[in-house]
C-alpha positions in Angstrom: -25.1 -54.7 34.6 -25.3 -54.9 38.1 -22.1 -57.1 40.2 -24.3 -59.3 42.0 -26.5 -60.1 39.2 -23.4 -60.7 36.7 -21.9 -63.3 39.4 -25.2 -65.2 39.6 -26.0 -65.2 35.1 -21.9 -65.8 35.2 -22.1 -68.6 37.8 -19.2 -67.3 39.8 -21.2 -67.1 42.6 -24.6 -69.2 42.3 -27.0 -67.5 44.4 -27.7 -63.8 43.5 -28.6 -62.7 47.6 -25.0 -64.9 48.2 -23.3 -62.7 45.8 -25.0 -59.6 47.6 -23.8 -60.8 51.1 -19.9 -61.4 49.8 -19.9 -57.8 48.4 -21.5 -56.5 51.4 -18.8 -58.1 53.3 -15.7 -56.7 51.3 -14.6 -59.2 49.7 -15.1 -58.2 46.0 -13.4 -55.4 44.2 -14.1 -54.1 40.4 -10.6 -52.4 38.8 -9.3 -52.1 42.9 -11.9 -50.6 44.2 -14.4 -52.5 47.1 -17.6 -53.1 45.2 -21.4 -52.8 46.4 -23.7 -55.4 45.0 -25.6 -52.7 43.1 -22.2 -51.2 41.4 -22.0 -51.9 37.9 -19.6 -53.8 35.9 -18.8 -53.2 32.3 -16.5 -55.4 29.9 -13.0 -55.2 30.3 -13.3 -55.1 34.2 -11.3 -57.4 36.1 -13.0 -58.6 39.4 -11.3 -59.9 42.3 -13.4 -62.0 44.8 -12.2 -63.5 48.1 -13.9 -67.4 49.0 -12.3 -68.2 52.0 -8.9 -69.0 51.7 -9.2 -68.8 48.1 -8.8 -65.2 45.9 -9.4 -65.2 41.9 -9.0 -62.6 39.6 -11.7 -62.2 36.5 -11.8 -60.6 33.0 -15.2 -59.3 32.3 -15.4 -60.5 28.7 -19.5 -59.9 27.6 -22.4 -59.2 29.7 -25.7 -61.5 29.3 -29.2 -61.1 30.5 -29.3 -65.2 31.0 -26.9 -67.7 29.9 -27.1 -71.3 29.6 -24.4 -73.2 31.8 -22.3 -74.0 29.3 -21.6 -70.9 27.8 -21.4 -69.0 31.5 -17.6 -69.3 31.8 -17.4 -67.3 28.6 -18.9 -64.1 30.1 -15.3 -63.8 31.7 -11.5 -65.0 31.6 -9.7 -66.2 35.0 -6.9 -63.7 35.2 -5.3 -65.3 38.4 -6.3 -67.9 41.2 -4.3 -68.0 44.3 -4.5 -69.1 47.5 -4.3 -66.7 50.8 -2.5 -67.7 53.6 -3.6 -68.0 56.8 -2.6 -65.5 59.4 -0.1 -66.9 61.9 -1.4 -67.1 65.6 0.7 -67.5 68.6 
């Protein structure tokens, strides 16, 4: 399945063409490697994607064509949350 469509059925990200623009930027990586929208993700990978100050780490657990809302957080497991710091300025 492709990354950007697995963060929109997932509702990590909620916009598919969002999802897109944060992989085009960098900010996603699939088993520590930077991720393109179109790369595909398979169980057992573990996703790490940057919101702002914010990084969280994902277990791909099952891939689904379309999900209800409910069941979307059981498509993956939170591995680790944590929160970046900002750089220091002078």
């Amino acid at each position: 399945m492709r990354l950007d469509k697995f963060l929109k059925v997932s509702r990590l990200i909620k916009r598919r063409t969002l999802a897109k623009e944060v992989a085009e930027q960098g900010r996603i990586s699939i088993n520590g490697q930077t991720a393109k929208a179109s790369s595909n993700v398979k169980v057992g990978d573990e996703l790490t994607i940057q919101f702002g100050q914010k990084q969280i780490t994902v277990r791909v657990e099952q891939l689904l064509e379309s999900t209800k809302k409910e069941d979307a957080s059981s498509m993956y497991t939170l591995v680790k949350e944590e929160r970046l710091e900002e750089p220091m300025t002078e």
